[in-house]
Phi, psi and omega in degrees: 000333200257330164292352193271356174277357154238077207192311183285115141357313214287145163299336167248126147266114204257114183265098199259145201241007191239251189309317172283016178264150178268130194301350148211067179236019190294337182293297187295311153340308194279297186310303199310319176268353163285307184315328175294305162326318197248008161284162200271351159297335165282289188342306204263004174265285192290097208274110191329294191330319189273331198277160197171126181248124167254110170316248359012149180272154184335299198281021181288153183285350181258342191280359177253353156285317159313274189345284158253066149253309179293349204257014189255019169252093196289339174293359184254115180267343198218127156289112146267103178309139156254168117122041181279130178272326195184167176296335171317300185305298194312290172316305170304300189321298188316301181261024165268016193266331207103207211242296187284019173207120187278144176203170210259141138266145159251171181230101183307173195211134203219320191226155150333309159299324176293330176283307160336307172271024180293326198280338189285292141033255179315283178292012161318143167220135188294143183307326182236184169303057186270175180268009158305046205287161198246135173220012168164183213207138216242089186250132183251098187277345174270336177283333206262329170307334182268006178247323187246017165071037198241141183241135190298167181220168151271326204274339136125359182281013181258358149245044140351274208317287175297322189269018179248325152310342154233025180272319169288317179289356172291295212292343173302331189245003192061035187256160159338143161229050180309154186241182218254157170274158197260086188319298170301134187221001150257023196260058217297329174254012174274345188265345163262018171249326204235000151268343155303308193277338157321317189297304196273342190289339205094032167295194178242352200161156189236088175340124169252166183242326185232131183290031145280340175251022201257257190000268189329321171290292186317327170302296195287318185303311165262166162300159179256158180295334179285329177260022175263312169319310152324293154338311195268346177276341170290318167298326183267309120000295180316317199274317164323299166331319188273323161333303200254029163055058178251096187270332139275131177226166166261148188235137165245104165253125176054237202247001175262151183230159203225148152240110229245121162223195201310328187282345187296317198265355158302328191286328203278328195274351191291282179336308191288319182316310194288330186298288138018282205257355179269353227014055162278081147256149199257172163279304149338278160311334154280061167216013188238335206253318172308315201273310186280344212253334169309314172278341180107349182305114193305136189253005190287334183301330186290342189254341190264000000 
């Protein structure tokens, strides 16, 4: 099982040491996926950026031996914390992390109370310098239903609300935005319904459970060649404007005429970024990143 995970497409591989181990195979678990992480053929397979460990939570009895078995592995870059509650939780984590080993955390989003706390959450800060970082927010939507007593749907509008609160508090804070997972993992099109609508609330990424579904996540999660070409029609309109001391301009697309200002062209630039970092170039956009870097036009919006 642990070798096929490198073999899947997904951008993260999350090695989880908490719910899905049985309480006493909790030992063996820990042993089994360090010894996998430090041979040296997953070393030369696996790229540090993709390993991420999810641990047992601070107040588990197990976590601080997970914690450090996994963190004496320099190929493990990232902690998904589970069950956090408050910047409190954060804080133990900080000082069993130490001082000298740096690592990335996400934070699950798991109860009612920890959503309630979101705004406390999101602005963690380590007290002192360490090489801890808070880099994103998690939402486990079957842990927060069975805590608030929320009875699930397919069609999904009874969690709105949170995941639309922490899809917002990430992007507030420049952090991660995970959406929550599509359980049923043969279901294709419940899984193109709740990653679509993950896309437009502004997560940033979606949790997969089965490498069946990660093509699909990844698909929707990027641009299409028309709406990046769109984007470059906007930017390239924006800069004529700006030529002719304009600021809101009309764009003719197609068979709509559009009136196009400043958040328009924030969407636009939103769009090449994610295309970019999807390495998706059209010709149109590379003959736009060539055409400003010719005039001199600072291109740092494409990079921040």
């Amino acid at each position: 099982m642990l070798a096929k995970s490198l073999v899947t497409p997904a951008d993260t591989l999350i090695f989880d040491l908490e719910d899905s181990i049985a309480l006493d195979q909790k030992i063996k678990a820990r042993s089994k996926l360090c010894e996998f992480l430090k041979d040296s053929t997953t070393g030369a397979t696996l790229d540090p950026l993709r390993v991420s460990v999810r641990p047992n939570g601070v107040e588990d009895p197990h976590f601080m031996d997970d914690l450090h078995a996994v963190l004496a592995i320099p190929s493990v870059t990232t902690l998904v914390i589970p069950k956090v509650l408050g910047p409190y939780h954060l804080g133990i984590l900080e000082r069993a992390v130490g001082p000298d080993r740096p690592i990335n955390i996400v934070a699950s989003i798991e109860s009612a109370r920890a959503v309630w706390g979101l705004n406390d959450i999101v602005q963690w800060k380590p007290v002192v310098n360490t090489g801890v970082q808070l880099k994103g927010i998690l939402f486990a939507a079957e842990d927060y239903c069975a805590d608030a007593r929320v009875t699930r749907t397919k069609e999904g509008s009874e969690l709105l609300i949170p995941r639309s609160q922490i899809a917002t508090a990430a992007r507030a804070f420049g952090l991660w935005g995970i959406d929550m997972v599509t359980v049923d993992y043969q279901d294709q099109e419940q899984l193109a319904l709740e990653t679509g609508s993950a896309h437009r609330l502004g997560f940033s990424g979606k949790q997969a459970i089965h490498p069946h579904q990660v093509q699909l996540i990844q698909r929707m999660f990027s641009v299409t060649a028309p709406e990046i070409d769109y984007a470059v029609k906007v930017l390239n309109s924006m800069q004529d404007a700006i030529a002719q001391g304009r600021g809101a301009f009309k764009l003719v697309d197609r068979d709509r005429v559009v009136m196009i200002d400043e958040p328009m062209v924030k969407q636009a630039k939103n769009t090449l970024r994610t295309a970019r970092d999807a390495g998706v170039f059209t010709r149109s956009f590379t003959q736009l990143i060539e055409k400003q870097r010719a005039k001199g036009v600072n291109d740092a919006w494409l990079y921040s």
